[in-house]
C-alpha positions as CSV (number, residue, x, y, z in Angstrom):
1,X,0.0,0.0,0.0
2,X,1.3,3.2,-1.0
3,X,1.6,6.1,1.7
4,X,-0.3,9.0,1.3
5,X,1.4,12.6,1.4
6,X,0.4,15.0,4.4
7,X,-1.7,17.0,2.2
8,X,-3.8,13.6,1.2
9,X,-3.9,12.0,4.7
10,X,-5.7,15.9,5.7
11,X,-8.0,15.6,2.8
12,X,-8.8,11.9,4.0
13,X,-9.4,13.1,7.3
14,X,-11.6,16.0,6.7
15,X,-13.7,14.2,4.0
16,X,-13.4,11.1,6.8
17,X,-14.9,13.9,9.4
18,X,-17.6,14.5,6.6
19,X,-18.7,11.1,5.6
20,X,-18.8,9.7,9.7
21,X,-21.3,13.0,10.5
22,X,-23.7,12.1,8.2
23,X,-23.8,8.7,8.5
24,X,-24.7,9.4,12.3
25,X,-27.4,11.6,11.6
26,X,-29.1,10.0,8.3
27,X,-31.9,7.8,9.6
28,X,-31.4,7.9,13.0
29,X,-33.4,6.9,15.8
30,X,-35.5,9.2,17.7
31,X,-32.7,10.0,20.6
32,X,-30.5,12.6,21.7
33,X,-26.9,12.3,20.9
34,X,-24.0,14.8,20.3
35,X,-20.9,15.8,17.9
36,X,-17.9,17.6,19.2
37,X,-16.1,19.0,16.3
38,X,-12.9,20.9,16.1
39,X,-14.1,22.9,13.9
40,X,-17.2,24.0,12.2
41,X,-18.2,25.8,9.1
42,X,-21.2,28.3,9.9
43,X,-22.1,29.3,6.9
44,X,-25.0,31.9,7.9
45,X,-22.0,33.9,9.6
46,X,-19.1,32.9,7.2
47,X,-16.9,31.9,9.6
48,X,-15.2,28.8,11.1
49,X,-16.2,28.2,14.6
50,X,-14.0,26.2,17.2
51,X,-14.7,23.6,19.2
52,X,-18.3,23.5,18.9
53,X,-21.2,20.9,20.5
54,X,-23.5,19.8,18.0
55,X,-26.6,18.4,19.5
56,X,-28.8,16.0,17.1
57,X,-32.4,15.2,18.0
58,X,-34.6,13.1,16.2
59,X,-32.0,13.0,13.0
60,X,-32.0,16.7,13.0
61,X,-29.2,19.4,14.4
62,X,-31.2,21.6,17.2
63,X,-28.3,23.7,18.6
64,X,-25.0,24.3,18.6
65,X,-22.6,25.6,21.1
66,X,-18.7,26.2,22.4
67,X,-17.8,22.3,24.0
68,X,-17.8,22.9,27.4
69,X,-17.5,18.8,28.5
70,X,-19.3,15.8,27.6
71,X,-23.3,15.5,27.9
72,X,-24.5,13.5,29.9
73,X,-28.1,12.3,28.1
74,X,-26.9,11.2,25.3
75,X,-23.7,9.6,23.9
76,X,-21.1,11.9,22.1
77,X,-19.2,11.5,18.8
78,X,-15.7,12.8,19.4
79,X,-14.4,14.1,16.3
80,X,-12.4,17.0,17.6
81,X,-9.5,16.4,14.9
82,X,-12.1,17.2,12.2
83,X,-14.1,20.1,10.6
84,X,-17.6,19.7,10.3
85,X,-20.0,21.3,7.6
86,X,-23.4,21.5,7.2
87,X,-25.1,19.0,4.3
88,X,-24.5,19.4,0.7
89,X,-28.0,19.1,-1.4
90,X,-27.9,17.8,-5.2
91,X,-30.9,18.8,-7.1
92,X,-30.8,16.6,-10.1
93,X,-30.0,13.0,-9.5
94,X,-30.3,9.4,-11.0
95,X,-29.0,7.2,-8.2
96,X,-31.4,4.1,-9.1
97,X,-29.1,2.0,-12.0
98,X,-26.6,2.0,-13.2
99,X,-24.4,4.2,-16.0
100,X,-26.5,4.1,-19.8
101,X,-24.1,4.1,-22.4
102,X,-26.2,1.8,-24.9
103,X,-30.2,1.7,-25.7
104,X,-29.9,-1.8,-24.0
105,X,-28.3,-1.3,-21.3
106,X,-31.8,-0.8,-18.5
107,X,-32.5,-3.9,-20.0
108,X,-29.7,-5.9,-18.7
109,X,-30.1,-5.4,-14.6
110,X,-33.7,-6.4,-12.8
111,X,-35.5,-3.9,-10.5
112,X,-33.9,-5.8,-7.6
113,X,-30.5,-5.4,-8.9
114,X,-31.1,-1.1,-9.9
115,X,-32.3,-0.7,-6.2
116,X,-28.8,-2.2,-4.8
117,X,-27.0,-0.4,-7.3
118,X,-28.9,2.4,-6.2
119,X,-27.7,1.9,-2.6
120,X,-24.5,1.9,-3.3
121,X,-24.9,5.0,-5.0
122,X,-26.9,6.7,-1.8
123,X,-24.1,5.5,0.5
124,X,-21.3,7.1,-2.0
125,X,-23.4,10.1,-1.9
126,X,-23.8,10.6,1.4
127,X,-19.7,10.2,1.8
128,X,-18.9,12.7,-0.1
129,X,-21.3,15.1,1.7
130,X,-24.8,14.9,0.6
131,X,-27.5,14.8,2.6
132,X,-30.5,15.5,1.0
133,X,-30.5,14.6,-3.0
134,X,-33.9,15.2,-5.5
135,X,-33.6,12.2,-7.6
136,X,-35.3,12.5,-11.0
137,X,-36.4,9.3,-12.6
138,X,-35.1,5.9,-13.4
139,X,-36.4,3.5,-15.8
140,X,-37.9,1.0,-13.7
141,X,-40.8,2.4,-12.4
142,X,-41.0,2.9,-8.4
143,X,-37.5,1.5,-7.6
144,X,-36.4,5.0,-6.7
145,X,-39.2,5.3,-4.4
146,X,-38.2,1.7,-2.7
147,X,-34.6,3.1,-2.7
148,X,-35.9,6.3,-0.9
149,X,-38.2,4.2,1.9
150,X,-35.3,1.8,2.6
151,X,-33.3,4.5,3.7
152,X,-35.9,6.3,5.5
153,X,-36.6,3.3,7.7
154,X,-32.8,2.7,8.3
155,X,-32.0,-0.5,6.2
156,X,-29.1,1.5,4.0
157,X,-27.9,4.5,4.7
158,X,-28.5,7.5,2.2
159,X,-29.0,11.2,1.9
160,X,-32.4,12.1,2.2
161,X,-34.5,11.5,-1.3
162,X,-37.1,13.3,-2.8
163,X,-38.4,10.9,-5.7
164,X,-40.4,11.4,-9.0
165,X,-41.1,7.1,-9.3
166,X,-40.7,7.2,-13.2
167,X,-40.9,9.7,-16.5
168,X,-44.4,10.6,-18.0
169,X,-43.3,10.4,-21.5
170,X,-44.5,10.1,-25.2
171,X,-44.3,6.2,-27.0
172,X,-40.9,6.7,-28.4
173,X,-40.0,9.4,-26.0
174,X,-36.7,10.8,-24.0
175,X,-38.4,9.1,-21.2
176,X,-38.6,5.5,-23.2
177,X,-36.2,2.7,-24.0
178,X,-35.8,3.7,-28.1
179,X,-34.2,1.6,-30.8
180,X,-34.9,-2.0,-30.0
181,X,-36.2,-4.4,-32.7
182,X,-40.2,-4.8,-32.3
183,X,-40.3,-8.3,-31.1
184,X,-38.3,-7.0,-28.1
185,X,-40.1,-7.0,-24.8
186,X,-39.8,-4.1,-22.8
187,X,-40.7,-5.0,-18.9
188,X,-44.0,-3.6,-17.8
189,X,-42.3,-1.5,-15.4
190,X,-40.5,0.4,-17.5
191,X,-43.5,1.4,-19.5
192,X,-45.5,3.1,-16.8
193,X,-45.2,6.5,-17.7
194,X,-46.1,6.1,-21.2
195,X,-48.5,8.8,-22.5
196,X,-51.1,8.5,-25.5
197,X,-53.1,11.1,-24.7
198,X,-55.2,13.1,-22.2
199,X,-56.9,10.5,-20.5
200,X,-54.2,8.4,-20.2
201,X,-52.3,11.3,-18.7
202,X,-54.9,11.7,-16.0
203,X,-54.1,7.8,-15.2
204,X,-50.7,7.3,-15.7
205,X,-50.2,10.8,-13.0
206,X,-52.3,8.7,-11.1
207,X,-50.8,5.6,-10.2
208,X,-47.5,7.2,-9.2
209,X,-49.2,9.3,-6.9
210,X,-50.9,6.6,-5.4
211,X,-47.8,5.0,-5.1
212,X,-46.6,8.3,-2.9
213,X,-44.0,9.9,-4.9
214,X,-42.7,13.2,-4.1
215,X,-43.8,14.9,-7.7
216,X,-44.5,13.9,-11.0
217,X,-41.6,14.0,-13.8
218,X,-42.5,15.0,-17.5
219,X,-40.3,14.8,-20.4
220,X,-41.0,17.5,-22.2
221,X,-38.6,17.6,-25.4
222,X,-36.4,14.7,-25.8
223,X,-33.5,13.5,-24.8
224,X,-29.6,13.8,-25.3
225,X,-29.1,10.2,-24.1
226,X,-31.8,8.4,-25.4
227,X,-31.3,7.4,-29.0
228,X,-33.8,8.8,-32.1
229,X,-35.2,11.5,-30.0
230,X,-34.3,15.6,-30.9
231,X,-33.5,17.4,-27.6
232,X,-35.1,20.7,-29.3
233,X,-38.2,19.0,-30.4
234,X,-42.0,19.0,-28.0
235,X,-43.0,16.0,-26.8
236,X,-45.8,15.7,-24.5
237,X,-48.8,18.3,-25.3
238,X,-49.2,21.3,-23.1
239,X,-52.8,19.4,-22.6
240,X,-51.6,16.0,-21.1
241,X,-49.5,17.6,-18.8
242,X,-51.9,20.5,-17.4
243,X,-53.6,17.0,-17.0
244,X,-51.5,15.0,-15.5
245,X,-50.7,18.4,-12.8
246,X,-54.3,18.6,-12.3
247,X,-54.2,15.1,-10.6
248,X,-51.3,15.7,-8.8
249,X,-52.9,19.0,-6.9
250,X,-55.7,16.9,-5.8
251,X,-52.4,14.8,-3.8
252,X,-50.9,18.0,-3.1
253,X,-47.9,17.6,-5.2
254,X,-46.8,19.0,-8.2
255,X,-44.3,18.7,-11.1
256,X,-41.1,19.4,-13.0
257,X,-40.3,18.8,-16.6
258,X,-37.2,17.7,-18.4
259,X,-36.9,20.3,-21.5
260,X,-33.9,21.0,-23.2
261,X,-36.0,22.9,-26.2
262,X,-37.9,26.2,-26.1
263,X,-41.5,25.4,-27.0
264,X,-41.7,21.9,-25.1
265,X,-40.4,24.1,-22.0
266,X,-42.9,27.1,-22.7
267,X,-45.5,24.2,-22.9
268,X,-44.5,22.8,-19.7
269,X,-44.1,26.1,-18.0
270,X,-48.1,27.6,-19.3
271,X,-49.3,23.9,-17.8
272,X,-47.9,24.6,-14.6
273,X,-44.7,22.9,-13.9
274,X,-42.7,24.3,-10.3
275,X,-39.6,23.8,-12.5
276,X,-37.4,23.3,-15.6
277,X,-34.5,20.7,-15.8
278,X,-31.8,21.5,-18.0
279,X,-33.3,24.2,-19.9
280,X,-30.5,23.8,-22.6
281,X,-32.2,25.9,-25.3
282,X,-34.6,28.2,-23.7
283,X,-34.7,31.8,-25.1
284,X,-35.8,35.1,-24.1
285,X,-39.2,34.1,-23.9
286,X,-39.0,31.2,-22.0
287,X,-36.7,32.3,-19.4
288,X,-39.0,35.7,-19.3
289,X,-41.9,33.0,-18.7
290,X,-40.1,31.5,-15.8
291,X,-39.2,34.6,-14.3
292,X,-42.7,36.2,-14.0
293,X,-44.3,32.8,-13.3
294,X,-41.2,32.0,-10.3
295,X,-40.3,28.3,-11.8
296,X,-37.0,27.2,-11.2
297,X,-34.4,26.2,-13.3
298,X,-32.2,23.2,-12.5
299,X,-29.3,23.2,-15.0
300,X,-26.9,20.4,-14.9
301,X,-24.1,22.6,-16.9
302,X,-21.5,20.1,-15.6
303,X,-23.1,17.5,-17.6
304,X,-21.6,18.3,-20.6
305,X,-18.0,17.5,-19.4
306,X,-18.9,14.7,-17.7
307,X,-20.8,12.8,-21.1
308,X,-18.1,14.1,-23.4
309,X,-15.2,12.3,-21.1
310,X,-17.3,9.0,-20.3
311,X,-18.8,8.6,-23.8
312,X,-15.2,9.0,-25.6
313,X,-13.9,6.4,-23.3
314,X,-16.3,4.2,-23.7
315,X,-17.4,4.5,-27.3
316,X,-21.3,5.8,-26.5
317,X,-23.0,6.5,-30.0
318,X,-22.1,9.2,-32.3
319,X,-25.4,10.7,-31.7
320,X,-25.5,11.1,-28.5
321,X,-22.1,12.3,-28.5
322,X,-23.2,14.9,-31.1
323,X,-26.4,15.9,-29.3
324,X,-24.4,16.4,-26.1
325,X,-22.3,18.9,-28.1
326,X,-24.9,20.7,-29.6
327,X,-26.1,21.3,-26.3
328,X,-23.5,21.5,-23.4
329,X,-22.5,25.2,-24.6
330,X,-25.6,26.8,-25.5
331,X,-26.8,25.4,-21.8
332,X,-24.4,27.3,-20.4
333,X,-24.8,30.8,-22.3
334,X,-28.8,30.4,-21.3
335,X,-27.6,29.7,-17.5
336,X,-26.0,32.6,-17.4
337,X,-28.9,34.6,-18.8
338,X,-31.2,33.0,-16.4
339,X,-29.2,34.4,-13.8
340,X,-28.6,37.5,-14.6
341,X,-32.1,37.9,-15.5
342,X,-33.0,36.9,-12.0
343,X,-34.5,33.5,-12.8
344,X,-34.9,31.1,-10.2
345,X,-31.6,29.0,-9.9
346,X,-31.8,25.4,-8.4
């Protein structure tokens, strides 16, 4: 084994310091217990506080003050060598599955086996600081949700999740497994969200309410990663997804919509979406839209790097290659438009 330098065995530490924190307070039992750290970010103030109690009740932090000795009604996690920070929050994730690079890839793990992959993926999450995450779809239908309910009982540990349970997509979709022969089977549960019209809409909304999802997730336009789909190009009518929002006000939730393109966002946004993901080729318009209506825009503008490395390695298809450049840089000129516009940023 090789030795690490100074400077890595401190990095190892602090993330160390990082990692152990939340695991103590993500699903934890209702009880008292107590953190001393050596030193703690406030990031309210801006400043690095030292020696600092942190007292946890119920899973949550409800004080903290100078160390002034151990507790004594509850037991207390010394990590006086470390700085503490509060928890990091990631407002697009895909933790369920594992990485597409082919058309047939969702097609080669079960449900069973994208929830485990998916826990692995919570528990790497939470390590490297995140403890609340807004995961938005996976192919199999509900797995996210199972995912989200094993680690709010305490059988995995895992940020916090906020779960959509699926995409509401068009036949042929972003949201749908594209490019397969026709005598290929597609599992039932990874056609759940599939959309004809209207009605079905109204019915597909409902039954991932029922089955207590945080909010519903349309795609809008399609997809950069999912093959024979235009990013740029509508997909769902403004009219299936005013109807598909309808039925989630009556649970008391609401929606978001994947849109890369201007008119399927500007059709999402009049339907009444609470926000936009990606957003890659909004204009004035839209962002105008968004900004007078308050819906949020969630742009993964690293993205871009990240499928430009992974898919040269790996050899992903030229058009998803292409797609992804046609789109990281003109997701980046509208972000910064959206902000200086004063467009809310998520």
């Amino acid at each position: 084994m090789n030795k690490l330098s100074a400077k890595s065995q401190a990095a190892s530490a602090f993330i160390t310091a990082i990692a152990l924190f939340f695991l103590a307070i993500s699903g934890a039992a209702a009880e008292t217990s107590y953190v001393r750290a050596g030193r703690l970010v406030d990031v309210e103030k801006g400043v690095v506080l030292k020696d600092q109690l942190i007292r946890i009740e119920d899973g949550r932090i409800t004080s903290v003050s100078g160390f002034t000795g151990a507790p004594a009604d509850g037991p207390l996690t010394d990590w006086s060598a470390y700085m503490v920070l509060p928890g990091l929050m990631d407002m697009h994730t895909h933790l369920v599955g594992g990485l597409q690079s082919h058309i047939a890839d969702p097609l080669t793990t079960t449900g069973a086996e994208d929830v485990l992959i998916g826990a692995a993926n919570a528990r790497r999450t939470l390590e490297a600081g995140f403890t609340t995450v807004r995961d938005v779809g996976a192919w199999r239908a509900l797995t996210d949700v199972a995912l989200r309910d094993a680690i709010n009982n305490g059988y995995v540990p895992g940020p916090r999740m906020a779960v959509a349970g699926g995409y509401l997509t068009v036949p042929g979709g972003g949201g749908a497994i594209t490019g397969l022969a026709d005598d290929v089977g597609i599992p039932a549960d990874m056609t759940r969200g599939i959309i004809a019209n209207v009605d079905d809409a109204r019915e597909k909304a409902r039954y991932f309410l029922q089955h207590h999802v945080d909010w519903l997730k349309f795609i809008a336009t399609g997809a950069v990663l999912t093959l024979g789909t235009d990013p740029g190009a509508p997909e769902l009518s403004e009219e299936e997804m005013r109807a598909a929002i309808e039925e989630a006000k009556r649970y008391g939730k609401f929606a978001t919509a994947h849109a890369h393109g201007a008119e399927g966002a500007k059709m999402a946004i009049r339907a009444g979406v609470r926000s936009i993901e990606h957003g890659s080729l909004l204009d004035d318009e839209a962002l105008k839209m968004m900004k007078s209506r308050g819906v949020w825009l969630v742009a993964d503008i690293y993205n871009g790097d990240y499928i430009n490395e992974i898919g040269a390695r790996d050899g992903w298809p030229e058009e998803t290659m292409q797609k992804n450049r046609d789109t990281t840089d003109t997701q980046r000129e509208v972000f910064r438009k959206a902000v200086k516009m004063g467009v809310k940023i998520a």
